[in-house]
C-alpha positions in Angstrom: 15.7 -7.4 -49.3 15.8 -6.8 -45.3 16.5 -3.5 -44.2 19.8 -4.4 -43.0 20.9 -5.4 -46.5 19.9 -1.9 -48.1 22.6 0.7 -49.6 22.9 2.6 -46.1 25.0 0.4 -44.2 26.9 -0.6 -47.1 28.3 2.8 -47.1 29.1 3.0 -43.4 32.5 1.8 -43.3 33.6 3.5 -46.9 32.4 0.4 -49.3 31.0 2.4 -51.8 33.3 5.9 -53.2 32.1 8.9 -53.3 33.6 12.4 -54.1 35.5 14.2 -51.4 33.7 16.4 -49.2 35.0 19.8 -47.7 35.2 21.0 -44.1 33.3 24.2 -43.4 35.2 27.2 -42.8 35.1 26.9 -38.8 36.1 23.2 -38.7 39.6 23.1 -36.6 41.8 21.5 -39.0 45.0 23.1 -39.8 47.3 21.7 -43.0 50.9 21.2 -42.0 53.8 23.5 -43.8 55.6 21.1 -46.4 58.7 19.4 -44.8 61.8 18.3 -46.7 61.7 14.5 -47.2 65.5 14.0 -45.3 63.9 16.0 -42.5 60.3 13.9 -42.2 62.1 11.0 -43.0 64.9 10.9 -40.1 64.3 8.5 -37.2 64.4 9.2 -33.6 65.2 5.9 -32.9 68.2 3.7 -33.6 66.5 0.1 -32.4 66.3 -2.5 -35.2 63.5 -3.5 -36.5 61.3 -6.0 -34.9 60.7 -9.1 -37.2 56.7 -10.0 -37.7 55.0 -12.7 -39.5 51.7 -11.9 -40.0 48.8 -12.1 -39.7 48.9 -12.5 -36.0 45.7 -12.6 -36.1 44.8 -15.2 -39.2 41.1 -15.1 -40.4 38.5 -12.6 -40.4 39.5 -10.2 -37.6 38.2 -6.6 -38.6 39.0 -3.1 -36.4 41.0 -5.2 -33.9 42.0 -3.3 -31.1 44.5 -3.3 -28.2 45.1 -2.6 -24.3 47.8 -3.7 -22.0 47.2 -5.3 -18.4 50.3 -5.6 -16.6 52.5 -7.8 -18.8 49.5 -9.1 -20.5 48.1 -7.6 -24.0 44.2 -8.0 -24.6 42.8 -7.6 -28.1 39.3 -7.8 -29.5 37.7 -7.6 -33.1 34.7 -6.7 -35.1 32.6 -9.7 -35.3 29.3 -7.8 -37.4 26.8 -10.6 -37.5 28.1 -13.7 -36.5 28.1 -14.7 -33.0 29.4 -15.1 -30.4 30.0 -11.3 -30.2 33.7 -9.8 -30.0 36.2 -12.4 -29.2 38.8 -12.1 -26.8 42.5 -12.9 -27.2 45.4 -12.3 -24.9 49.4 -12.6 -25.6 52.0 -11.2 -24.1 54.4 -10.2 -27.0 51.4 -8.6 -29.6 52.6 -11.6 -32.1 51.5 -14.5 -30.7 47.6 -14.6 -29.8 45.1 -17.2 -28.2 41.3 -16.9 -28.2 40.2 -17.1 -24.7 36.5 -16.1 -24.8 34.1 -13.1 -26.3 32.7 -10.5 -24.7 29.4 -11.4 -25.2 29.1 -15.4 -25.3 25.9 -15.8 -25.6 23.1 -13.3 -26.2 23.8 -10.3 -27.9 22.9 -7.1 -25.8 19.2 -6.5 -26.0 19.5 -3.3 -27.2 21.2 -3.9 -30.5 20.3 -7.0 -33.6 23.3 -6.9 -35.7 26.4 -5.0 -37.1 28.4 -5.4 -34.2 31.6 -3.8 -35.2 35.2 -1.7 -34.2 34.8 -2.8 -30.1 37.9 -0.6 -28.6 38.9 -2.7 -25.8 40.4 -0.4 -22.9 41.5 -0.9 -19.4 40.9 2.5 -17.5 42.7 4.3 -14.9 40.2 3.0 -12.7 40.9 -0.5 -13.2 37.9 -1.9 -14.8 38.4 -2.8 -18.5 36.1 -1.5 -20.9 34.9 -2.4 -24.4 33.4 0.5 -26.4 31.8 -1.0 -29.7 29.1 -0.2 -32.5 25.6 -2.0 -33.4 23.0 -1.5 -35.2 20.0 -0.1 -32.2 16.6 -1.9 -32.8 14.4 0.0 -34.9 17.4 2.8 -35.2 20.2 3.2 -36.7 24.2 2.3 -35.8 25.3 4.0 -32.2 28.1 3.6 -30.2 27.4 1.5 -26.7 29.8 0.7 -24.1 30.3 -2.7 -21.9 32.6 -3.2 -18.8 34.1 -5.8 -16.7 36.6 -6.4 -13.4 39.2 -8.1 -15.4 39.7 -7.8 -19.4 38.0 -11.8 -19.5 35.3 -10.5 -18.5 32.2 -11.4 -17.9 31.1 -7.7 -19.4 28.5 -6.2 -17.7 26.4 -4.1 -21.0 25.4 -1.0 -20.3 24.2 0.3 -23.6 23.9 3.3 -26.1 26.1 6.1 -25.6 25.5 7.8 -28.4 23.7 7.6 -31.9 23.2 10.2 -34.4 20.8 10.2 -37.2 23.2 9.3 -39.7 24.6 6.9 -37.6 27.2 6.9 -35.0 30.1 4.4 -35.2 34.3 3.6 -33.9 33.9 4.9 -30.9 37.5 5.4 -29.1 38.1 6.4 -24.9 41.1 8.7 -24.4 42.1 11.0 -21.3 42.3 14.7 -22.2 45.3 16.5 -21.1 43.7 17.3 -17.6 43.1 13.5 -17.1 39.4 13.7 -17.8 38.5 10.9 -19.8 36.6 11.6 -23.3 35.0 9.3 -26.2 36.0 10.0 -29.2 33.3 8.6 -32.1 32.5 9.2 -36.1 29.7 10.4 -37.2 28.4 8.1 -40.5 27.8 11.1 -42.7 28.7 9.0 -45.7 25.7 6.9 -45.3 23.8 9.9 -46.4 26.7 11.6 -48.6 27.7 13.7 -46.1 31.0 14.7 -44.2 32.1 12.2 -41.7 33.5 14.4 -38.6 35.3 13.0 -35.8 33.7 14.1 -32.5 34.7 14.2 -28.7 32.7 14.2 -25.8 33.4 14.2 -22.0 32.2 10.6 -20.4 31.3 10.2 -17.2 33.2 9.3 -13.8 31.8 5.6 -14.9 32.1 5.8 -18.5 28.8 4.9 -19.2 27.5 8.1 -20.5 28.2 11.1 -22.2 28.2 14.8 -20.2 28.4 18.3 -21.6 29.1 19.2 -25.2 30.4 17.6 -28.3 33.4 19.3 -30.1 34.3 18.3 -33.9 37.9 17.5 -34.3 38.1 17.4 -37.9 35.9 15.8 -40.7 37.5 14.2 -44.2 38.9 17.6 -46.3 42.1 15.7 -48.0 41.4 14.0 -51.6 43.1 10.9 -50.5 40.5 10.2 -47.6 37.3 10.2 -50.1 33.9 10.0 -48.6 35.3 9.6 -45.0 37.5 9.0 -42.2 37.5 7.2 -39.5 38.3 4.7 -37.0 40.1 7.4 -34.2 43.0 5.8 -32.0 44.7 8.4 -30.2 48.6 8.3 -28.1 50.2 10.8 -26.6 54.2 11.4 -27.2 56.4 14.4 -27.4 54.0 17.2 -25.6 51.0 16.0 -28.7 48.1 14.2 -29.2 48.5 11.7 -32.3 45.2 10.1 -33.8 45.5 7.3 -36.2 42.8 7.2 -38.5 41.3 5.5 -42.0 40.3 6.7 -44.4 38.3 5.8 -48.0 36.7 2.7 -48.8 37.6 -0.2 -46.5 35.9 -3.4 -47.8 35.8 -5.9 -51.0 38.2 -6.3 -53.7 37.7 -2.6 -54.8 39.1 -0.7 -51.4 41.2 1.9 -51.3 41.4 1.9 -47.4 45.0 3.3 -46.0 45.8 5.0 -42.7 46.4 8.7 -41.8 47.4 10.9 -39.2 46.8 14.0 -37.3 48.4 16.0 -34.2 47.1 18.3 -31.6 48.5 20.1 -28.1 45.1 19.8 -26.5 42.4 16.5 -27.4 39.9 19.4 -28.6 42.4 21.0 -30.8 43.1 22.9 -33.1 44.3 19.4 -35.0 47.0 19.6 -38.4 46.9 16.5 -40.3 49.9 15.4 -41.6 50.8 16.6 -44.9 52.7 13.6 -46.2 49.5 11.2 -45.0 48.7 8.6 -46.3 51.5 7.0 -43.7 50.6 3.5 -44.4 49.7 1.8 -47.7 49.7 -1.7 -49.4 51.7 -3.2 -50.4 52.5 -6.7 -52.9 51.2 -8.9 -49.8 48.5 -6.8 -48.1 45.7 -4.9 -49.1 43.8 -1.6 -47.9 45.5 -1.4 -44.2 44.0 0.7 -41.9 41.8 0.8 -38.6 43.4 -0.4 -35.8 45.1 0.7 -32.1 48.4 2.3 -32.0 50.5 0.4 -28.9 54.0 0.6 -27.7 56.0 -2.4 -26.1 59.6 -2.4 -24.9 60.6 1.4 -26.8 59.1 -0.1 -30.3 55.9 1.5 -31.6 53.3 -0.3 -33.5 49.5 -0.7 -34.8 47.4 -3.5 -34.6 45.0 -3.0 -37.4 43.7 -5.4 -40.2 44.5 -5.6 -44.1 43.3 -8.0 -46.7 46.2 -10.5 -47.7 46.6 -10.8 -51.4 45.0 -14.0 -53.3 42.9 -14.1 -50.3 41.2 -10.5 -50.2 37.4 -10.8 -49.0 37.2 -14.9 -48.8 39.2 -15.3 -46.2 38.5 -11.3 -44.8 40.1 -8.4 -42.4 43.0 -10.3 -41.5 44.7 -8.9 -38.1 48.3 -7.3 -38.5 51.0 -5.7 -36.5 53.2 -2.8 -38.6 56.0 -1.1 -36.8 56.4 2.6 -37.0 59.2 5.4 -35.5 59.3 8.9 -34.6 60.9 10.9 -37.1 63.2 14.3 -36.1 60.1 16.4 -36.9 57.6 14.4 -34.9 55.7 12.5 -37.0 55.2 8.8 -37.5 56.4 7.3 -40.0 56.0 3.2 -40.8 58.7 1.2 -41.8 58.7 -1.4 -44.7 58.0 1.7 -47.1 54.9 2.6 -45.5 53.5 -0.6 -45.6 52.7 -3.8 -43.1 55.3 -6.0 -43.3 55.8 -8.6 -46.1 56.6 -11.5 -44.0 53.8 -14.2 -44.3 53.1 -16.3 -40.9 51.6 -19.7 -42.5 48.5 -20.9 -41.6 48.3 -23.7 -39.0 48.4 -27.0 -41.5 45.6 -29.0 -39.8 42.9 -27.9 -37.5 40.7 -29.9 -36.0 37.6 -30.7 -33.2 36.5 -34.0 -31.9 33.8 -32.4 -29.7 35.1 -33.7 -26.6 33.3 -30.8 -24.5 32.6 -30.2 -21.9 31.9 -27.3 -23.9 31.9 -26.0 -27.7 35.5 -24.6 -28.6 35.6 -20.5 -29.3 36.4 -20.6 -32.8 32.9 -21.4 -33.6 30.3 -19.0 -34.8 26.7 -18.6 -36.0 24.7 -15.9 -37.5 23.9 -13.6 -34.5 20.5 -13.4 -35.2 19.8 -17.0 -35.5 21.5 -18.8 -32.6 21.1 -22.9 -33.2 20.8 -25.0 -30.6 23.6 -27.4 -30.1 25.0 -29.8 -27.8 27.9 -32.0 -27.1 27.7 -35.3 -26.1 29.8 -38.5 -26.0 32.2 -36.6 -28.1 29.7 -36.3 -30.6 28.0 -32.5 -31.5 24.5 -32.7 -31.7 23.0 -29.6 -33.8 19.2 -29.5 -34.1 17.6 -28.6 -37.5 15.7 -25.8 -37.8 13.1 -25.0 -40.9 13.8 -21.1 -41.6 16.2 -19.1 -43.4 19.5 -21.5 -44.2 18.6 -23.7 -41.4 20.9 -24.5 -37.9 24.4 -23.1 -38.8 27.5 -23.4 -37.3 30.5 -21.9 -39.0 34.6 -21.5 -38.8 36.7 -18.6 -40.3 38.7 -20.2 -43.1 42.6 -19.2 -42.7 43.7 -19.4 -46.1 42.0 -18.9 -49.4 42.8 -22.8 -50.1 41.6 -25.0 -47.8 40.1 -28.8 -47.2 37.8 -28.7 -44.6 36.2 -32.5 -43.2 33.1 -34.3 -40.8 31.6 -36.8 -40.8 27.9 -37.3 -40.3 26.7 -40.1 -38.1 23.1 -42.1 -39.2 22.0 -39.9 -41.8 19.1 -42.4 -42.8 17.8 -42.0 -39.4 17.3 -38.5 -40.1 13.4 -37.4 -40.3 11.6 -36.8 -43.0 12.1 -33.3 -44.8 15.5 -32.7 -42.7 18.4 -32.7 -44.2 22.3 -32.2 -42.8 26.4 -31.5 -43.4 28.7 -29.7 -44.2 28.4 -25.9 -46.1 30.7 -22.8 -47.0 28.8 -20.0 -45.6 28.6 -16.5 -46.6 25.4 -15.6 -44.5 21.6 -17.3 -43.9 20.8 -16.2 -47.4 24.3 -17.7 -49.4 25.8 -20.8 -49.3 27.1 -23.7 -50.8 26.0 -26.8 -48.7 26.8 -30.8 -49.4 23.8 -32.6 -47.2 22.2 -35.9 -46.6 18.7 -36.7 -45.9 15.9 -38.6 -47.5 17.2 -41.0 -49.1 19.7 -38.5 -51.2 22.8 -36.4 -51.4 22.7 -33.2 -52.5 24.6 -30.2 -53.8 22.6 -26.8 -52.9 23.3 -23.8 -53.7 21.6 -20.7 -51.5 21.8 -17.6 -53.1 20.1 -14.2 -51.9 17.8 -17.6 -50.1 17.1 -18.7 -53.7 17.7 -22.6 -53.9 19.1 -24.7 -56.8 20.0 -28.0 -56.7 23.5 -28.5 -58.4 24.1 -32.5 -58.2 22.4 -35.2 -56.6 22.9 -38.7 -55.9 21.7 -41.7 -53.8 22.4 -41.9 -50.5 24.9 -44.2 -49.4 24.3 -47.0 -47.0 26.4 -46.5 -44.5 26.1 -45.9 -40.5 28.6 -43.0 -40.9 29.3 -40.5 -44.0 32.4 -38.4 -44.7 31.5 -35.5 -46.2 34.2 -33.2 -48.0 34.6 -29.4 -49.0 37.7 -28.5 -51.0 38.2 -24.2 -52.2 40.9 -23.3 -54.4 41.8 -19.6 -54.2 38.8 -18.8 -52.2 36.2 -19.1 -54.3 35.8 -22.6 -56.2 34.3 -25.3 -54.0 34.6 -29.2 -54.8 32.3 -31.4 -52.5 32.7 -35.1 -52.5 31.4 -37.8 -50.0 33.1 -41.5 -48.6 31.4 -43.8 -46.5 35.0 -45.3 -45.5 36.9 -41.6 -45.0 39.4 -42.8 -47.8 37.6 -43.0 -51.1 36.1 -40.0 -51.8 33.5 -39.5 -54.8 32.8 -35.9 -56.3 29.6 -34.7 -56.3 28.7 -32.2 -59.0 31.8 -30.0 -60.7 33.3 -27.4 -58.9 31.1 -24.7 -57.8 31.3 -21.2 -58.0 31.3 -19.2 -54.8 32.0 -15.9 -55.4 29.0 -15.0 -54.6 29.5 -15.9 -51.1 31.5 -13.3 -48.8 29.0 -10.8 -47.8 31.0 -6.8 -48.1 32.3 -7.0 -44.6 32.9 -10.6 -43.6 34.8 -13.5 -45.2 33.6 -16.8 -46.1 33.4 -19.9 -42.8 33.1 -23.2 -43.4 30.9 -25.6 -40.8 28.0 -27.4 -40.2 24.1 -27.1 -40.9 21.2 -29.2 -40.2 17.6 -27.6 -41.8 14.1 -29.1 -41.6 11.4 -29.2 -39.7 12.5 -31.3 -36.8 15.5 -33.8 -35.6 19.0 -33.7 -34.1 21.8 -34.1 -36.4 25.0 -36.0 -35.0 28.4 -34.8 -36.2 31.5 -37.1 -35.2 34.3 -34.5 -35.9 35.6 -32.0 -38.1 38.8 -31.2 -39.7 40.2 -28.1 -41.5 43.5 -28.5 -43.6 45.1 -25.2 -44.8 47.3 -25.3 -48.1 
């Protein structure tokens, strides 16, 4: 298998448990004195409760973060290896979000190929916004880079590697210290190598694009609830102290045991206590492992934008983004509402979504594997995707919303397709898995791709018809029906359901879209349509 796929970074972000490791003697982490649950518990706040659906952010949105401009919030996401890279979606009340662009629409930065995750999106003191992420360097290992931009929608200027560590360097996180000079906080990826996972900071530059002086360890994971690791740092200031939000444990996949922690300090560098009653927040009966996100105030309410796994959905559909309240109790601490979990409240997902390719120019919501950008084009309200021979072919994908879906296109002329090229419509896990219904020579098939092993499921002759209506249909997330019309009204299955758990690689969840693979030719797509059930 490729490097990338090897059991190092499957243990960066926590997937895989591993016993807890201790802090040395000098590490400057202090254990809080036991409170008195009436004491910890006790608000500092009277205002009600603010009523959230979530997700706000339905689909695979992983490590989103959060800054304000004015009266405008700006978000971003963990994107790993689809492109385009980190989207970017503004609101103005933290519930109700629109995708406005990424901040990097077309070519990934030179210096990285994949794993692009946890981008901290930040607007400075100094005006400029700034979008501190993690990749995977070429030839290296995962370090910690930093882009910037006049005005949050960029375009993002890349200025490159701050930082990378043997073991990997990753979450990197910008906070002023108490004298107003600004700092990046990052973890190191000890638990790649079974190691301790401290949290460093590090003086930046006047232009935040570099680090200056020393490095100072924070803490590292000591407590038996944060296993192998911790973090994902986002740091506030209230009541004379530091606060950093962290995770903690294994993040991804239907076995994590992610949940959120927190620790206090006078002074950034320390000396930091974590919280004795941590975990603060938990799952819950509707979401799953929460943890790694920004902590953000509007209007005297506190909150965290983070993601969670929603259950009957966990890793098909992915990270999903969510907003949980929290207060200030009497003693100082945080403490979530909802019994320390995100709230229950489910935000549907949008019944129909659709794209007629009118242009001028592809809508944001599409992606591709961001090492294998297809070329594509729109024209006549038609998308034109040209095949491509290697790996799973030209892909274009969508995150699914909900873990049952129907999702529609039709294919224009697929006789007139050349020989060897094939084209339509596919769930997509990654270039090496899929499950893909396409037309071409003379047939129909039903492929499956697994770790880019082929098998043929069904067959059947192709249809003679100038246009072809090709359907996918998962129920719960993981069993896919294909079926095929040449009139868009009577539809004829192809094979019996497939299987696709194998799809959703550790990290990601599944997207459903277009490919066209061969050795030459344009396919021509007319629309497509994604109804959520």
């Amino acid at each position: 298998m490729p490097t990338r796929f090897s059991f190092r970074p499957l243990v960066a972000l926590g997937l895989l448990a591993a016993a807890p490791l201790l802090a040395p003697a000098q590490a400057p982490v202090k254990v809080k004195a036991k409170l008195k649950r009436s004491a910890a518990a006790a608000p500092r706040t009277a205002l009600a409760p603010t009523p959230i659906a979530n997700p706000v952010l339905a689909g695979d949105y992983p490590d989103p973060s959060v800054t304000r401009v004015g009266d405008t919030y700006w978000a971003t996401a963990t994107t790993s290896n689809w492109g385009p890279t980190f989207p970017l979606l503004k609101s103005t009340d933290l519930q109700h979000w629109s995708l406005v662009g990424h901040v990097f629409p077309g070519e990934r930065p030179a210096w990285a190929d994949y794993y692009f995750w946890a981008p901290e999106i930040n607007h400075d003191a100094n005006g400029k916004t700034y979008v501190f992420y993690t990749a995977h360097q070429r030839g290296g290992n995962l370090a910690v880079g930093v882009a910037s931009a006049d005005r949050p929608e960029g375009p993002y200027t890349d200025h490159g590697p701050l930082v990378g560590q043997p073991d990997g360097s990753i979450d990197g996180f910008p906070v002023p210290d108490e004298n107003g000079q600004p700092y990046l906080l990052w973890k190191e990826d000890g638990n790649s190598q079974n190691k301790p996972t401290p949290i460093w900071a590090q003086r930046l530059s006047a232009d935040r694009t570099k680090l200056v002086g020393e490095k100072t360890e924070l803490f590292r994971n000591t407590a038996a609830w944060e296993g192998n690791l911790v973090e994902g740092p986002s740091v506030v200031r209230h009541g004379g102290y530091f606060y950093m939000f962290y995770a903690a444990n294994g993040c991804c996949g239907p076995g994590c045991t992610y949940a959120t922690g927190v620790a206090r300090a006078k002074n950034l560098l320390g000396p930091w206590e974590k919280y004795e009653r941590n975990p603060i927040l938990t799952k819950n009966d509707t979401w799953t492992c929460p943890g790694h996100g920004t902590a953000v105030e509007r209007n005297g309410h506190w909150y965290m934008l983070h993601h969670a796994y929603q259950t009957g959905s966990m890793q098909y559909v992915g990270r999903q983004g969510v907003l949980s309240e929290f207060v200030w109790t009497a003693s100082g601490w945080p403490e979530f509402l909802n019994d320390h979990g995100t709230p229950r409240a489910a935000a549907p997902a949008p019944a129909v979504v659709a794209d007629e390719f009118a242009g001028p120019a592809l809508g944001p919501t599409w992606e591709w594997p961001v090492e294998d950008k297809p070329q594509f084009a729109l024209q006549s309200g038609n998308l034109q995707l040209t095949a491509r021979p290697d790996k799973g072919g030209a892909e274009l994908g969508r995150p699914t919303l909900a873990a049952t879906y129907t999702a529609t296109t039709t294919l224009l002329d697929p006789a007139a397709l050349p020989a060897g090229t094939v084209a339509g419509i596919a769930a997509l896990g990654d270039p090496a898995n899929s499950l893909r219904l396409v037309a071409g020579g003379g047939k129909l098939q039903l492929v499956e791709r697994r770790d880019n092993k082929l098998r043929t499921l069904a067959e059947a002759p192709l249809p003679a018809a100038a246009a072809l209506h090709l359907r996918v249909q998962d129920a719960g997330g993981s069993h896919y029906a294909f079926a095929y019309s040449p009139d868009g009204r009577s539809w004829t299955p192809l094979g019996p359901a497939a299987d696709g758990g194998f799809l959703p690689p550790w990290d990601r969840g599944v997207r459903v879209g277009l490919v066209a693979q061969g050795p030459g030719g344009t396919a021509t797509f007319s629309r497509f349509e994604l109804t959520n059930k």
